[in-house]
Structure formats: C-alpha cells, structure tokens
N, C-alpha and C positions, 0 to 999 in steps of 0.2 A: 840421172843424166845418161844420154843415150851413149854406146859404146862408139863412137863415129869408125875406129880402125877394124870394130866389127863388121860396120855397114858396109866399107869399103872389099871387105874382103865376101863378101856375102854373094855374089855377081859370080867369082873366081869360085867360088866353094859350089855353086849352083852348076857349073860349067862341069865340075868334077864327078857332081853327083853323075848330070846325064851321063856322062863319056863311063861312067861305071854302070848305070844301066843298060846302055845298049853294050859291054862287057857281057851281063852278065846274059841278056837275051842271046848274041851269037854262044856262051859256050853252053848254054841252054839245047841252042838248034842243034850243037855237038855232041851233045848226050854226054857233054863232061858236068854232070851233077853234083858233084863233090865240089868242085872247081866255081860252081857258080854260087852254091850253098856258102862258102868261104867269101865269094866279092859279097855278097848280099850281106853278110856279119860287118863287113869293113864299110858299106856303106851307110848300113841303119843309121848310126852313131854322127855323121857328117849331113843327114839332111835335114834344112832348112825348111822346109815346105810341108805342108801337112801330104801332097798332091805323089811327093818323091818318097815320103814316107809309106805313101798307102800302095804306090806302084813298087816297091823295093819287099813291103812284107806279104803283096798279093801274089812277087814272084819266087820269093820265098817257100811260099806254100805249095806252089806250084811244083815247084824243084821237090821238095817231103814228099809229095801228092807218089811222083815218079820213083819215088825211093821207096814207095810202102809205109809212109810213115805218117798215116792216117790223120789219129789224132790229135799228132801237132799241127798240121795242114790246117785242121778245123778249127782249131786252138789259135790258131793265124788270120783263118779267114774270120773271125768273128771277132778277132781285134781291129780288120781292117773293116768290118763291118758296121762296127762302131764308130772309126774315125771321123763320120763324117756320113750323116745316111745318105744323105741327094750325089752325094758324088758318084763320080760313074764306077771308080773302083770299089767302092761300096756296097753298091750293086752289083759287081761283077762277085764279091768276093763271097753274098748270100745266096747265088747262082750256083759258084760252085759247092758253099754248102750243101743245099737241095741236091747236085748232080751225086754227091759222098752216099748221102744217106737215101739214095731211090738203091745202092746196091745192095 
C-alpha cells in the first residue's frame, strides 16, 4: 500500500530540494566551500529524484574538486557516473573524471 501522506508531501520536499540547490550554487560562486560542502550533506538524504541526487553529489565533488580533495571528487564523480549513464549529469560527471586524470 502506497504511502498516500508521502506522496502528498513529495511536491513540497521537491520544492526544498531545488531552493537548496540553487543555495548551494550561489555560495559556491562565494567561494564559501565549507558552507556549500555542509548544504550538499543536508540535502543528499532529502532527494527524491535520481536527477537532484546526481546534481547535489556532481556539485559536491565539485566543491572537493576546489578544496584539493581529489580523490573523494572522483570517488563522487563515479558514483554519479553510475547513477544513471544517459543522463547528462552522468556524463558531465566522467568529463570531469578525464579533465582530474589528463593532470
């Protein structure tokens, strides 16, 4: 039996995810990395969609990426690389693999 108070609330939880992504892209453009690295922990756990999943740990990595923290980055991107091959974040995320290891 489907959870119906889940479904209901599924919409409002979707709504929170984005409003915490575009969170964590402006303190991103702030170069407050610490800051973003923390929303991206608080949002992982609340998305619903495979799509918020893969944009939350692509920018994730990306945040690492800026911190020197290599191998988690790739340890990241090839989780999101996985999620999901045909997706575009998918693709973006074995991009940035290749862009790591050409240094």
């Amino acid at each position: 039996m489907r959870d119906i108070e889940a479904d209901n609330q599924k919409p409002e939880i979707d709504a929170i995810i984005e409003a915490k992504l575009r969170i964590i892209d402006l303190l991103q453009r702030l170069s407050r990395n610490e800051e973003a690295l923390k929303a991206c922990e608080e949002a992982l756990p609340k998305a619903t969609q495979l799509n918020q999943k893969g944009r939350i740990l692509l920018m994730k990595g990306d945040i690492l990426q800026r911190l020197g923290k290599l191998p988690q980055a790739i340890k990241l991107y090839e989780e999101v690389a996985n999620l999901s091959k045909d997706e575009w974040y998918s693709l973006d995320a074995r991009s940035r693999i290749a862009e790591i290891n050409k240094r």
